[in-house]
Every structure is written in C-alpha cells, then in structure tokens.
PDB file of N, CA, C, O and CB in Angstrom:
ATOM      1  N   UNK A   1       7.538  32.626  61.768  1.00  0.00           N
ATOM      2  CA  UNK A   1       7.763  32.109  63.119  1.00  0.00           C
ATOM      3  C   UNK A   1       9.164  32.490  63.596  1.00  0.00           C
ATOM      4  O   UNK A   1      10.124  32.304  62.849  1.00  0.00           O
ATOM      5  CB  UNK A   1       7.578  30.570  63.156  1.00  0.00           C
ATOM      6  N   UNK A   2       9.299  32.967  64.698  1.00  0.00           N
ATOM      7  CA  UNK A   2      10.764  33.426  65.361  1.00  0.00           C
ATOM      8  C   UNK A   2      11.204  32.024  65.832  1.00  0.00           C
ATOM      9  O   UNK A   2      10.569  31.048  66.233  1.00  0.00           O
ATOM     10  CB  UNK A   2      10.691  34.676  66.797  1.00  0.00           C
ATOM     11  N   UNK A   3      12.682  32.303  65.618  1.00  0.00           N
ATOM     12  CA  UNK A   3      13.554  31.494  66.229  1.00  0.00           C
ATOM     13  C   UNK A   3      14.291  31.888  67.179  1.00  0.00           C
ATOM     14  O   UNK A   3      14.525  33.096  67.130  1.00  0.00           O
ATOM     15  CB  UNK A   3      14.239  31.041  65.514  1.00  0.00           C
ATOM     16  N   UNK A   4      14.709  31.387  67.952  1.00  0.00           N
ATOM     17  CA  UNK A   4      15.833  31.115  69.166  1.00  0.00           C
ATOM     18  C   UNK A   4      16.830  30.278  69.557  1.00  0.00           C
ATOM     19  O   UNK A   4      16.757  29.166  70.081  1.00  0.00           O
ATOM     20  CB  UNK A   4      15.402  30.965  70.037  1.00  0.00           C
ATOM     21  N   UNK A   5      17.991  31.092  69.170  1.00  0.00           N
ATOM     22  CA  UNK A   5      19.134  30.349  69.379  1.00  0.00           C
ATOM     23  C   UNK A   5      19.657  29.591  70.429  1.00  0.00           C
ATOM     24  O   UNK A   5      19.841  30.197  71.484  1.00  0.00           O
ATOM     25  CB  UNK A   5      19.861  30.972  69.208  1.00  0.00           C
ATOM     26  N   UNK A   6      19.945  28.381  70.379  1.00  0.00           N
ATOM     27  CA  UNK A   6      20.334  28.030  72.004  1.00  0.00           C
ATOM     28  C   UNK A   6      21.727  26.934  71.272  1.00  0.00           C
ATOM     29  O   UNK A   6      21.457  26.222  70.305  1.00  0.00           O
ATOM     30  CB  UNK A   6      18.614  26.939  73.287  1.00  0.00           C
ATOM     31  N   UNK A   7      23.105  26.939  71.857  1.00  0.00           N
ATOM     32  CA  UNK A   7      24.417  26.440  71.830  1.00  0.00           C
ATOM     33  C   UNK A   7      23.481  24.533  72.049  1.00  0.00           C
ATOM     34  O   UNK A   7      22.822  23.974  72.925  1.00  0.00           O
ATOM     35  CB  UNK A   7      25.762  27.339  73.428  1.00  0.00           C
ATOM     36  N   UNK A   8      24.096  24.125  70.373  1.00  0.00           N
ATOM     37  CA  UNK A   8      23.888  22.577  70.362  1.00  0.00           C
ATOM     38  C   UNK A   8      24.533  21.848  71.759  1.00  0.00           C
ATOM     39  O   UNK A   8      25.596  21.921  72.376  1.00  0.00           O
ATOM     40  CB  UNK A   8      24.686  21.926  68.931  1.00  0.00           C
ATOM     41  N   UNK A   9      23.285  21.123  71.885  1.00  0.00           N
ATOM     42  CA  UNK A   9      23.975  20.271  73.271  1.00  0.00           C
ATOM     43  C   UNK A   9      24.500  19.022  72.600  1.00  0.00           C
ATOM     44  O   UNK A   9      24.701  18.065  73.348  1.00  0.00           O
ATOM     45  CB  UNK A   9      22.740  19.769  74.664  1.00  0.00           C
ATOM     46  N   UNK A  10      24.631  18.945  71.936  1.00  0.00           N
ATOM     47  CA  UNK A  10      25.343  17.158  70.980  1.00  0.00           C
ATOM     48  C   UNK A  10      26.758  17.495  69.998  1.00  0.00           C
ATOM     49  O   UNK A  10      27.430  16.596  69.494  1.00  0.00           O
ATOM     50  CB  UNK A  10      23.772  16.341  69.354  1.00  0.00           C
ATOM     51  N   UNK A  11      27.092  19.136  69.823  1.00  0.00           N
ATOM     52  CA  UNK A  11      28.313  19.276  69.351  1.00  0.00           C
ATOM     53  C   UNK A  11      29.489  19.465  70.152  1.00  0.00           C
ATOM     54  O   UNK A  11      29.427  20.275  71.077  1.00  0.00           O
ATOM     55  CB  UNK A  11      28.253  20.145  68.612  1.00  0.00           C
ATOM     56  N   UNK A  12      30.929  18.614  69.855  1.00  0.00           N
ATOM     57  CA  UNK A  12      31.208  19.080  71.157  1.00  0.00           C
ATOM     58  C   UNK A  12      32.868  19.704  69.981  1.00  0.00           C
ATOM     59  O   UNK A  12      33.208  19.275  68.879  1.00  0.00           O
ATOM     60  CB  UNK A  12      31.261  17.557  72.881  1.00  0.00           C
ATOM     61  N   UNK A  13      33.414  20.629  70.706  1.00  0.00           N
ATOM     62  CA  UNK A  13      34.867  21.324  70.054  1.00  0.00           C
ATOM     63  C   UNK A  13      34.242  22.726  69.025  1.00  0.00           C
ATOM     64  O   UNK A  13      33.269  23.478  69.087  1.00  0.00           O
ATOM     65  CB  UNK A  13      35.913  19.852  68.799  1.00  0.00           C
ATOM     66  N   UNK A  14      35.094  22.598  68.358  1.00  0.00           N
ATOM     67  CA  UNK A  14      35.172  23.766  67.623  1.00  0.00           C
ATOM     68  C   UNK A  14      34.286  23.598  66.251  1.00  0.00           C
ATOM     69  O   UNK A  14      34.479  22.676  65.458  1.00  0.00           O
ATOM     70  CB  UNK A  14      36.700  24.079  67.354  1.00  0.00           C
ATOM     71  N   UNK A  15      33.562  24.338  66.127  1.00  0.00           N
ATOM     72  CA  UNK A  15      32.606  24.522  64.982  1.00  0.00           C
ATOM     73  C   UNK A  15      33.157  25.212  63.520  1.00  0.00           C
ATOM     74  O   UNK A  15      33.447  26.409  63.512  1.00  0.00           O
ATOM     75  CB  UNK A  15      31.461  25.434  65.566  1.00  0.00           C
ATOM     76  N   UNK A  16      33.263  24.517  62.479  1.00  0.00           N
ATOM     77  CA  UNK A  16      34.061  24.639  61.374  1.00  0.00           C
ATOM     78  C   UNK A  16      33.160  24.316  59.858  1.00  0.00           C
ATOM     79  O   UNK A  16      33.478  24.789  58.766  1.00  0.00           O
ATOM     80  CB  UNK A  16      35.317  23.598  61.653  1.00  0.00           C
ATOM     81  N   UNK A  17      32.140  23.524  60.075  1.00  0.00           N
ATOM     82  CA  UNK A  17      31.218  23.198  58.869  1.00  0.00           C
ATOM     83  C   UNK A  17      29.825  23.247  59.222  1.00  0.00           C
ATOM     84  O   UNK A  17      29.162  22.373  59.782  1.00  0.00           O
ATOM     85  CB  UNK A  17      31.480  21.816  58.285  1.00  0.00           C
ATOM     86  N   UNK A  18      29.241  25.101  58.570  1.00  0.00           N
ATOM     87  CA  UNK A  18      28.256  24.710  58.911  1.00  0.00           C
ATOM     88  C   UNK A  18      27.179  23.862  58.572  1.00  0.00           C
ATOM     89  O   UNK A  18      26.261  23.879  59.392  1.00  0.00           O
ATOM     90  CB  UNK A  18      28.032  25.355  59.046  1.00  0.00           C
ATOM     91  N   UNK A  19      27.028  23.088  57.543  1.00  0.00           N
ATOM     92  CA  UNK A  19      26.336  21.960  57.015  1.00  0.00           C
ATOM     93  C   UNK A  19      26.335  20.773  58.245  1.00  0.00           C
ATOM     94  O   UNK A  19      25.360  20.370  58.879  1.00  0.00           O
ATOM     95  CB  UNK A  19      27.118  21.465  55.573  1.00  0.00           C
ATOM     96  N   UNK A  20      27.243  20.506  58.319  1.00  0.00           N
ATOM     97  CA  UNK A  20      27.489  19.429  59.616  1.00  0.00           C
ATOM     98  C   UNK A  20      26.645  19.613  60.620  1.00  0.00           C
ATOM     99  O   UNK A  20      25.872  18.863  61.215  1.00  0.00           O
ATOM    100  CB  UNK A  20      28.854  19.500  60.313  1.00  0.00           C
ATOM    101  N   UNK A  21      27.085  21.416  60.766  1.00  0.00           N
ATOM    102  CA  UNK A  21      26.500  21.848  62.043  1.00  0.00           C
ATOM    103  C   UNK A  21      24.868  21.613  61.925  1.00  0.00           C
ATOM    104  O   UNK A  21      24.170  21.025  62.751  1.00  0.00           O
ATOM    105  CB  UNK A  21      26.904  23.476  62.341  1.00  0.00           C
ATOM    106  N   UNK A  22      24.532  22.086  60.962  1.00  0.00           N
ATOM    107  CA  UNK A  22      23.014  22.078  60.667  1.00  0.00           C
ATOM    108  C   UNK A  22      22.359  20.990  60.935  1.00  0.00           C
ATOM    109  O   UNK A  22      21.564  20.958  61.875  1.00  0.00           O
ATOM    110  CB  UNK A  22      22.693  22.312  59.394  1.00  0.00           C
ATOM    111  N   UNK A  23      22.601  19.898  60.124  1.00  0.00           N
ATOM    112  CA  UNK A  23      21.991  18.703  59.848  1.00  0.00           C
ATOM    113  C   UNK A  23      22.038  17.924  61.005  1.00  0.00           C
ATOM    114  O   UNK A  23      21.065  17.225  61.292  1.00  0.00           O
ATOM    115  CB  UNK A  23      22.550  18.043  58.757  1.00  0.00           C
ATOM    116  N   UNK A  24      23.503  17.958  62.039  1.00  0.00           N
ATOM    117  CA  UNK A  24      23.175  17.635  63.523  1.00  0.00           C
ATOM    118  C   UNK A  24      22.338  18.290  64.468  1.00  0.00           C
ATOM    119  O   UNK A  24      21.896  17.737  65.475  1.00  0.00           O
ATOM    120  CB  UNK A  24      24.185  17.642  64.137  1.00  0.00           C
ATOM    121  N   UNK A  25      22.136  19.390  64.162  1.00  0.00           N
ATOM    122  CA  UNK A  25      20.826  20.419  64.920  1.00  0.00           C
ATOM    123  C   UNK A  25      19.604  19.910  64.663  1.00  0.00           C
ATOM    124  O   UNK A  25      18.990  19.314  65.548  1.00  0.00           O
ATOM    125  CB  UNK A  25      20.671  22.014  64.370  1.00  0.00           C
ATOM    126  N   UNK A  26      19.060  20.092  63.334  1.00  0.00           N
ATOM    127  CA  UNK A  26      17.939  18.633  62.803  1.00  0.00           C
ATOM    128  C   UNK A  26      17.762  17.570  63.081  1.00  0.00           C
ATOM    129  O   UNK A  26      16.925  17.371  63.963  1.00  0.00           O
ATOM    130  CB  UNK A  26      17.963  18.143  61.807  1.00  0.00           C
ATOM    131  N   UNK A  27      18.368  16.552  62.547  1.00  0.00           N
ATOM    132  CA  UNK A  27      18.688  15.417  62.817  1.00  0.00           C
ATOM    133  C   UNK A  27      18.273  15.089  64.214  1.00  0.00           C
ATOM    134  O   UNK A  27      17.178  14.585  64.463  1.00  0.00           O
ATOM    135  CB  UNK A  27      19.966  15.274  62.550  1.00  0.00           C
ATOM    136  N   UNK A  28      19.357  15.447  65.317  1.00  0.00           N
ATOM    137  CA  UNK A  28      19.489  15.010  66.712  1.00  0.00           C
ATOM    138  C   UNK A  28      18.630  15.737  67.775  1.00  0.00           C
ATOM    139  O   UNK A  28      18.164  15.268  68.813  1.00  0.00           O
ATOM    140  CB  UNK A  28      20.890  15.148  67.091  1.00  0.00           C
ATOM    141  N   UNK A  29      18.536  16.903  67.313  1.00  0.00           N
ATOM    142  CA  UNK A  29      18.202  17.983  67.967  1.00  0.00           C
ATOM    143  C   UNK A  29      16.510  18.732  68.142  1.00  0.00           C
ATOM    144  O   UNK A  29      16.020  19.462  69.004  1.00  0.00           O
ATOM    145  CB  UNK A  29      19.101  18.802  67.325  1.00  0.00           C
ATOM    146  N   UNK A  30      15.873  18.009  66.621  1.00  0.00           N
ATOM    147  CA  UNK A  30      15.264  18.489  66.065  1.00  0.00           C
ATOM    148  C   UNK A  30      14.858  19.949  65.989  1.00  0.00           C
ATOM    149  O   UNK A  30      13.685  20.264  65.792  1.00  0.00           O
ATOM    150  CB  UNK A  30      14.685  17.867  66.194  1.00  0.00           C
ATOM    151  N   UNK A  31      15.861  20.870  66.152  1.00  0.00           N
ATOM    152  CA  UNK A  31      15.678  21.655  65.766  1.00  0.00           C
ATOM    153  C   UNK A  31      15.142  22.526  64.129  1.00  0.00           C
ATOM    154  O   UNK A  31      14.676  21.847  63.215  1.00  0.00           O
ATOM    155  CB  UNK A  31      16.418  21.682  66.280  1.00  0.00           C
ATOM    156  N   UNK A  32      15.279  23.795  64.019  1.00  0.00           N
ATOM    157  CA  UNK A  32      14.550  24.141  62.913  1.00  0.00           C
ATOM    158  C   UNK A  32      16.445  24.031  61.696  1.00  0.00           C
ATOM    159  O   UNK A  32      16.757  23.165  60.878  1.00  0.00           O
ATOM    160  CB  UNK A  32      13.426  26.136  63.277  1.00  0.00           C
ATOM    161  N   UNK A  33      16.946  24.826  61.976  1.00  0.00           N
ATOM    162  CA  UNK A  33      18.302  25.331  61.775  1.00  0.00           C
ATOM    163  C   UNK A  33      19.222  25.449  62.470  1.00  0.00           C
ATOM    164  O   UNK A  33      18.954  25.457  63.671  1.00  0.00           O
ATOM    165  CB  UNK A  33      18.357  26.210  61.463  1.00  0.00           C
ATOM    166  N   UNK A  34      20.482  25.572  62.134  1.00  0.00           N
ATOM    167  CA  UNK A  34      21.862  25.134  62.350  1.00  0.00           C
ATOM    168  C   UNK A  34      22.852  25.778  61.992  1.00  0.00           C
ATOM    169  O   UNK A  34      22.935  25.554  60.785  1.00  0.00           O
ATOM    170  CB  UNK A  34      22.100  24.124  61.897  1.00  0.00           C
ATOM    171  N   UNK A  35      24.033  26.746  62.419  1.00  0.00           N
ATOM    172  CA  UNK A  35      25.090  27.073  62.226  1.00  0.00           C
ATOM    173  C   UNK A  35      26.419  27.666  62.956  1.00  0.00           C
ATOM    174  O   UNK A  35      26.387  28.252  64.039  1.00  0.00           O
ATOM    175  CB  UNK A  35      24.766  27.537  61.611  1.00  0.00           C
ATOM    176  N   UNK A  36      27.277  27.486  62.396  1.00  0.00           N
ATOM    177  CA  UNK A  36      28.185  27.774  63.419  1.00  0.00           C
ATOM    178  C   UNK A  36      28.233  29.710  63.356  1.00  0.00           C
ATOM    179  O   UNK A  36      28.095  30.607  62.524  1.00  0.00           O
ATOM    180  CB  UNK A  36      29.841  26.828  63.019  1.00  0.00           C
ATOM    181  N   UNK A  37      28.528  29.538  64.857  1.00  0.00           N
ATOM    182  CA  UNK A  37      28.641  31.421  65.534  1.00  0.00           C
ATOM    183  C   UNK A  37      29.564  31.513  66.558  1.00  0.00           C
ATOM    184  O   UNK A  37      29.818  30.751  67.490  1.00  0.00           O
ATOM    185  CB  UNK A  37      27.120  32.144  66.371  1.00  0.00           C
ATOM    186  N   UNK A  38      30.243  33.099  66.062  1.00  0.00           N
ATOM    187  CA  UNK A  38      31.461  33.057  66.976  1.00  0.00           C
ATOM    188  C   UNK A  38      30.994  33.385  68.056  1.00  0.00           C
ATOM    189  O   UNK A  38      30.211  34.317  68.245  1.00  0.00           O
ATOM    190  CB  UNK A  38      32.606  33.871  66.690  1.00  0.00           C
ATOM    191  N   UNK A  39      31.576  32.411  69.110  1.00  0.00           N
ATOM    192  CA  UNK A  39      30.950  32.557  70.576  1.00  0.00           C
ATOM    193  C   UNK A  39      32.014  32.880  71.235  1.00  0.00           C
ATOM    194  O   UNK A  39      32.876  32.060  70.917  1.00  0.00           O
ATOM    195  CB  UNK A  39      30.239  31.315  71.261  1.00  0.00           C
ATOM    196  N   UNK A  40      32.477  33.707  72.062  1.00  0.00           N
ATOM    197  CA  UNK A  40      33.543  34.165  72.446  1.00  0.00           C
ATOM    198  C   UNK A  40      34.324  32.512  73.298  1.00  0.00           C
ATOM    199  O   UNK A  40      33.766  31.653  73.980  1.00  0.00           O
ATOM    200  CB  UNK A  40      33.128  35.674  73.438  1.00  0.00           C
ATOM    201  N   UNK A  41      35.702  32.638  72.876  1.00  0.00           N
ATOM    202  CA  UNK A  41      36.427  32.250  72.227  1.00  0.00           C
ATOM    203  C   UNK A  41      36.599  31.636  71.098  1.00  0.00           C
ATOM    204  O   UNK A  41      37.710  31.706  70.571  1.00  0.00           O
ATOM    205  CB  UNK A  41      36.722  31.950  72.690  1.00  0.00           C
ATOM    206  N   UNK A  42      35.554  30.903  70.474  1.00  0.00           N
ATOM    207  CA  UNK A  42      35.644  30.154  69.711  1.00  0.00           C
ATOM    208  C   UNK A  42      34.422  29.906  68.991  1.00  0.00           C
ATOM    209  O   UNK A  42      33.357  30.267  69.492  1.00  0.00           O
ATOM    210  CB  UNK A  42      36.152  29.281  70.213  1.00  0.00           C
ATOM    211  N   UNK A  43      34.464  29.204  67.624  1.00  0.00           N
ATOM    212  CA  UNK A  43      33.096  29.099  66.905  1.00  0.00           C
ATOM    213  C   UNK A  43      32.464  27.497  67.420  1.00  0.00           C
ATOM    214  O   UNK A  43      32.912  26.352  67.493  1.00  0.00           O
ATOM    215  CB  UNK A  43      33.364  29.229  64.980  1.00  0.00           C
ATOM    216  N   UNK A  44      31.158  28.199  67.713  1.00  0.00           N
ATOM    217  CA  UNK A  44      30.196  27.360  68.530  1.00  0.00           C
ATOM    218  C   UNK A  44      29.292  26.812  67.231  1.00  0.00           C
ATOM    219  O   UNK A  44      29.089  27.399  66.169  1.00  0.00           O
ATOM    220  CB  UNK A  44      29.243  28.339  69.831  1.00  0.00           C
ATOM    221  N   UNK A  45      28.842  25.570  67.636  1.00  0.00           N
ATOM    222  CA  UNK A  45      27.467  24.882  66.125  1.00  0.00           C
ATOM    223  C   UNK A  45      26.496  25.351  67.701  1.00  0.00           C
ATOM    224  O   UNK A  45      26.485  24.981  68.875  1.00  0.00           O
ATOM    225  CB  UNK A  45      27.429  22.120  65.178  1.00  0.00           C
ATOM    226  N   UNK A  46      25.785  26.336  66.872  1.00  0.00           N
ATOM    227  CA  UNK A  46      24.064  27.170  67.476  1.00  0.00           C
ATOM    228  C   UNK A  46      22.949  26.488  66.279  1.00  0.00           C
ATOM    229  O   UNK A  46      22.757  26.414  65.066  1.00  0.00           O
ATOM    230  CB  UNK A  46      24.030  29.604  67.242  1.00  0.00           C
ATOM    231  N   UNK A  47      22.465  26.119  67.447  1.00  0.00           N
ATOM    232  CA  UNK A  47      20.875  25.257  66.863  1.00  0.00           C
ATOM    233  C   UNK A  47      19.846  26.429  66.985  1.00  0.00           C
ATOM    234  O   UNK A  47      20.135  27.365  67.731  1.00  0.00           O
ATOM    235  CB  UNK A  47      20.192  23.671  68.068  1.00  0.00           C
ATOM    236  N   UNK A  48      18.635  26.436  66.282  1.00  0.00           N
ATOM    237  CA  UNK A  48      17.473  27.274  66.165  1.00  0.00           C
ATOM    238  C   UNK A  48      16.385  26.554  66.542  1.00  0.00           C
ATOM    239  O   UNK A  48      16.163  25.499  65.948  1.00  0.00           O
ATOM    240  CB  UNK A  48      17.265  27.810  64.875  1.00  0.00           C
ATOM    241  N   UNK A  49      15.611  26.940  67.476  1.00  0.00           N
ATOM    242  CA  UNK A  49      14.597  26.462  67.226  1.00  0.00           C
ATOM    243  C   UNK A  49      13.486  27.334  67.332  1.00  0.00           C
ATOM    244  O   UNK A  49      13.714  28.490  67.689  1.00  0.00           O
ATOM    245  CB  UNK A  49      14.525  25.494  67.851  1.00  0.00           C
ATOM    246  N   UNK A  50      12.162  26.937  67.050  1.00  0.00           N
ATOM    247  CA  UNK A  50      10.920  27.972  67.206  1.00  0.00           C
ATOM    248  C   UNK A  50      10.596  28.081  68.866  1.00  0.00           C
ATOM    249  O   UNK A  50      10.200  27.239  69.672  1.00  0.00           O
ATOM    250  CB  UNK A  50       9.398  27.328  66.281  1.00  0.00           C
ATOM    251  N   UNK A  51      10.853  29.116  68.963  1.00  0.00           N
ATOM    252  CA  UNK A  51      10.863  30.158  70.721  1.00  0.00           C
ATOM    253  C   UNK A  51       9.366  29.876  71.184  1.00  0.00           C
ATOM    254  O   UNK A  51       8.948  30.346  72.242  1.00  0.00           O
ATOM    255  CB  UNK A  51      11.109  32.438  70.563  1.00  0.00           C
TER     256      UNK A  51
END
C-alpha cells in the first residue's frame, strides 16, 4: 500500500526525535508512520498515511 506524506498538524517547532515524531503521527493522527524531514528551513515531524 502507498503512502503519502502530509506535514503533522499536532507537531508544532522543530523536529528532533523521530520516535516522538512517529508515535504522535499514530497515536493522534492515526496515521500509518512518522518521521522527521528536512523541510526547508527546518526539520519538520511528516506523518504517512495510506493515499
């Protein structure tokens, strides 16, 4: 199954752990997966979900 990235709407600042990142993508988000990506300027927590 493909995924699609879309910028967590529940993280807010700079993305530094992606575990954190993940499990709030899940958790809150229910998304599939979770990690942080450099998003120009800065590292963003990007949630996955199935597209």
């Amino acid at each position: 199954q493909k995924l699609c990235e879309r910028p967590s709407g529940t993280w807010s600042g700079v993305c530094g752990n992606n575990n954190a990142c993940k499990n709030q993508c899940i958790r809150l988000e229910k998304a599939r997966h979770g990690s942080c990506n450099y998003v120009f300027p800065a590292h963003k927590c990007i949630c996955y979900f199935p597209c």
